[in-house]
C-alpha positions as CSV (number, residue, x, y, z in Angstrom):
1,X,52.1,111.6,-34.9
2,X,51.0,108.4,-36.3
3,X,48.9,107.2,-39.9
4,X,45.7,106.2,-39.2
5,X,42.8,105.0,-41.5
6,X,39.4,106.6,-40.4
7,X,36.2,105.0,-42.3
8,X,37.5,105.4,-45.7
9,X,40.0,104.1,-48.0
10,X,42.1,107.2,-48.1
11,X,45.3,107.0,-44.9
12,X,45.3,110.8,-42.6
13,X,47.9,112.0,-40.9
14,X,46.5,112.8,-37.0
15,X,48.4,114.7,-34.6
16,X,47.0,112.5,-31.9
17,X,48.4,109.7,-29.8
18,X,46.9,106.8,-30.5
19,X,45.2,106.2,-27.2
20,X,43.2,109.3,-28.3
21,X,41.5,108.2,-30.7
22,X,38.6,106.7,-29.3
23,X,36.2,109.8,-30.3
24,X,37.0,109.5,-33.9
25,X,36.7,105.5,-33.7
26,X,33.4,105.7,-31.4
27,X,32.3,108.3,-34.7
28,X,33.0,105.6,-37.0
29,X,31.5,102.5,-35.7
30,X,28.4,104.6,-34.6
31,X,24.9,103.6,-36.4
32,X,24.2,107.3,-38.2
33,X,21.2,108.4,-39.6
34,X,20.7,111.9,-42.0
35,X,17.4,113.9,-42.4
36,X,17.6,117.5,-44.0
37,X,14.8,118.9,-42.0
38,X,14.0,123.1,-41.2
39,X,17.2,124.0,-43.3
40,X,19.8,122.5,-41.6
41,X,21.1,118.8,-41.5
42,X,20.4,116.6,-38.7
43,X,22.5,113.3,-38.2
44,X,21.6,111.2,-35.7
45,X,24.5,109.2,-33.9
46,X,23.8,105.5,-31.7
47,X,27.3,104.8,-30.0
48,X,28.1,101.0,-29.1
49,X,27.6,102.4,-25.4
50,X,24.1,103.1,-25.6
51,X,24.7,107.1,-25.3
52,X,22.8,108.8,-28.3
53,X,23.9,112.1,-30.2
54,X,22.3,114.2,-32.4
55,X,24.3,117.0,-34.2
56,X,22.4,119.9,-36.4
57,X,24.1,121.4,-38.9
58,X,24.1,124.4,-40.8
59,X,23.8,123.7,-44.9
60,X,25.2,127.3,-45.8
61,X,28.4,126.4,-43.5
62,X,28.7,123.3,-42.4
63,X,28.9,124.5,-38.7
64,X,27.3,122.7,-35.8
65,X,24.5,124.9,-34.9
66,X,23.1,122.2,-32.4
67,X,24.3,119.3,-30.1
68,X,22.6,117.2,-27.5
69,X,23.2,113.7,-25.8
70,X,21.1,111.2,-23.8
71,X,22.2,107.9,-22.9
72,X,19.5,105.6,-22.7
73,X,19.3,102.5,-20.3
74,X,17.2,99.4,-20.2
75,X,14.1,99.3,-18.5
76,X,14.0,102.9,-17.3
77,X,12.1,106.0,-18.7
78,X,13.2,108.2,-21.5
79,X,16.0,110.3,-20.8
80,X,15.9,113.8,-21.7
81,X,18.1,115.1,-24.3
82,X,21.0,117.7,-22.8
83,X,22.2,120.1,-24.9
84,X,25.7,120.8,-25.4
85,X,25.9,123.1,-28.4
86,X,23.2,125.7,-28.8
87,X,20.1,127.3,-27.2
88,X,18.6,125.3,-24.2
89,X,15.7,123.3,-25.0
90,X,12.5,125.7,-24.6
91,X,10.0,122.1,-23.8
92,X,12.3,122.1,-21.1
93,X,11.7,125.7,-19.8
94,X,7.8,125.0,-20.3
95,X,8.0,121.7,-18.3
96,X,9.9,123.6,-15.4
97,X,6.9,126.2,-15.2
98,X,3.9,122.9,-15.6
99,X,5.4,121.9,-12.0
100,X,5.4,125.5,-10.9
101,X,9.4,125.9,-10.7
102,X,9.8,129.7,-12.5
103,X,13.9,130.2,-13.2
104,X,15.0,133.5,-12.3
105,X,15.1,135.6,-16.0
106,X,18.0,137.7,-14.8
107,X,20.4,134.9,-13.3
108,X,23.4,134.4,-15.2
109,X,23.0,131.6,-17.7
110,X,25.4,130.1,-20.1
111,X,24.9,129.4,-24.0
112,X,27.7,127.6,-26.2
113,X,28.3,128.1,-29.7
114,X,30.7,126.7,-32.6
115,X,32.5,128.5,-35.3
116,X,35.0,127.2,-38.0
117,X,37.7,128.9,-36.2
118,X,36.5,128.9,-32.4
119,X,34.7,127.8,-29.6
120,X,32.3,130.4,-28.3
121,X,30.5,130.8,-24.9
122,X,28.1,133.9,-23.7
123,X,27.0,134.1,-20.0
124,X,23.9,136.6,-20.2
125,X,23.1,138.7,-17.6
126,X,26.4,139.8,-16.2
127,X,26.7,143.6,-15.6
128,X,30.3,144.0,-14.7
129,X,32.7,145.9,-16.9
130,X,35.4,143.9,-18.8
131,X,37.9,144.6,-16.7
132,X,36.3,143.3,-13.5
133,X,36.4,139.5,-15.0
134,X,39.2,136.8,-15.0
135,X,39.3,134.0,-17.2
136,X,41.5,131.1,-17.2
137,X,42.7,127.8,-18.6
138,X,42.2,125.2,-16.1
139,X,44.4,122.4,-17.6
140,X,43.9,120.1,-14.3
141,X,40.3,120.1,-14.5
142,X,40.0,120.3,-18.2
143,X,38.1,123.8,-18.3
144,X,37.7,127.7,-18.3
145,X,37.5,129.2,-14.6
146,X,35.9,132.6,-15.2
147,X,36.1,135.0,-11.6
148,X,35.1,138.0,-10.6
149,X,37.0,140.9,-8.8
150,X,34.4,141.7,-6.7
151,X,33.4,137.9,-5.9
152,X,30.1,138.0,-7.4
153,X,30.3,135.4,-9.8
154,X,32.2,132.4,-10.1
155,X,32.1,129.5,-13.2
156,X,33.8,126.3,-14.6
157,X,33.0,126.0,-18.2
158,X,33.9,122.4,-19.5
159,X,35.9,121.7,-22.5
160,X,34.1,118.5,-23.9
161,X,35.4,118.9,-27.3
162,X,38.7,119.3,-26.3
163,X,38.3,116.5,-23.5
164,X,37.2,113.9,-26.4
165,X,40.3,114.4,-28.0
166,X,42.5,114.1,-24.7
167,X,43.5,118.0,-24.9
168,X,43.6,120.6,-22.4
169,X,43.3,124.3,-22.9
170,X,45.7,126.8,-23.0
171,X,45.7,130.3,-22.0
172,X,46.8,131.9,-25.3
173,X,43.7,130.5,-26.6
174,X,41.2,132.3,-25.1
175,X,39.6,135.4,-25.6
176,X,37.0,137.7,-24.4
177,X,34.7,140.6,-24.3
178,X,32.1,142.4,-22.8
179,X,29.2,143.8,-24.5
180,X,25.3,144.2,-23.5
181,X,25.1,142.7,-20.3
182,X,26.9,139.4,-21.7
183,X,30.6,137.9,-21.6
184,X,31.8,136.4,-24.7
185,X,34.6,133.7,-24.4
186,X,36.5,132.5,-27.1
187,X,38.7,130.1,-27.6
188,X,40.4,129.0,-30.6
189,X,40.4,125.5,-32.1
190,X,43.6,123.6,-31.5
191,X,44.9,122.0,-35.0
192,X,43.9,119.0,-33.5
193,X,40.2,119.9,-33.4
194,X,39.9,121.3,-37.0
195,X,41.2,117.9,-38.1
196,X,39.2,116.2,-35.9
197,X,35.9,118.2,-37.3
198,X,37.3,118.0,-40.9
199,X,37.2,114.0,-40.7
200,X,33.7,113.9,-39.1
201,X,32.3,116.0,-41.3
202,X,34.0,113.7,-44.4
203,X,32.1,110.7,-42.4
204,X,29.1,112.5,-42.2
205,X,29.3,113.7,-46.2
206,X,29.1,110.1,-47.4
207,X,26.0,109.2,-45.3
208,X,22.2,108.9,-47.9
209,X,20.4,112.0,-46.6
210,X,17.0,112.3,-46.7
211,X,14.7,114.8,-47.1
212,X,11.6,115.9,-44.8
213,X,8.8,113.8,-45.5
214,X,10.8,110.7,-46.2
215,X,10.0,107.3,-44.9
216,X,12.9,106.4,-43.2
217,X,16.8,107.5,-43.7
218,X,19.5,104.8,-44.6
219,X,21.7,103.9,-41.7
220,X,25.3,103.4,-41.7
């Protein structure tokens, strides 16, 4: 463990080696912009990089509800936004059906959401009982392998938020259940992660917000 100063004028204590601590720097030194907008808070991050991030969070919890990235390059179109955290993009399902390409509504389809205790993943449209599934901790290749008995599915889940904080899973971590056609993975934040969250969200607390409507929002 080492002392580190992150944005602020109060010294944390970080469980991390110091050569990870390039997400909580990168978090820092990012240009940040805060609208409350539809009920939840939306902070818009530009890393040094050029990769973009927008977080959504609930105001009842403080909880990411939403997370996306695009990394935008000179002279070239637009990126889409890819979603990390939450419910795919539905412009993106309606673009996918403008070029006739219809995605099949009972193909097994992940959806990722946070907690203040866990990471939590559901893969829809799974029939199997619970007992037919495997799932594992995949330290090498920093994810969850989730099998099945009878071959029929097969899935890496990556561990991003683990992976920005040079951690790799565990198998007493996980979790999971069966219920309604859909596996539910859990796995529960290391120490490391909470912290991690805690200090973001401290950074985030002491941006201006603005409201819907509003001109423009102050920038860090």
């Amino acid at each position: 463990m080492f002392w580190t100063k992150f944005k602020s004028h109060k010294t944390f204590l970080l469980p991390l080696p110091m050569s990870n601590q390039s997400w909580l720097i990168s978090i820092r030194d990012a240009e940040k912009t805060c609208i409350v907008q539809d009920g939840k808070k939306k902070v818009h991050f530009k890393f040094q990089d050029g990769r973009e991030m927008v977080e959504e969070y609930s105001l009842e919890t403080n909880v990411i509800i939403r997370r996306a990235w695009r990394t935008c390059k000179k002279f070239a179109s637009q990126p889409k936004w890819e979603i990390e955290v939450g419910d795919p993009d539905p412009v993106f399902a309606e673009e996918m059906d403008n070029i006739g390409i219809t995605e099949c509504s009972t193909a097994p389809f992940v959806t990722k959401r946070i907690t203040k205790t866990s990471l939590e993943w559901r893969i829809r449209n799974l029939p199997y009982p619970v007992d037919m599934y495997k799932v594992e901790a995949t330290p090498e290749e920093n994810c969850i392998t989730i099998r099945t008995q009878n071959k029929k599915f097969f899935k890496k889940i990556m561990l991003p938020d683990l992976q920005r904080l040079g951690l790799k899973p565990v198998q007493e971590n996980i979790e999971f259940t069966h219920k309604f056609n859909t596996l539910i993975i859990t796995y529960k934040k290391p120490p490391e992660l909470l912290l991690s969250e805690k200090l973001i969200l401290e950074e985030i607390n002491k941006l201006k917000v603005s409201k819907e409507g509003d001109v423009q929002c102050k920038q860090s």
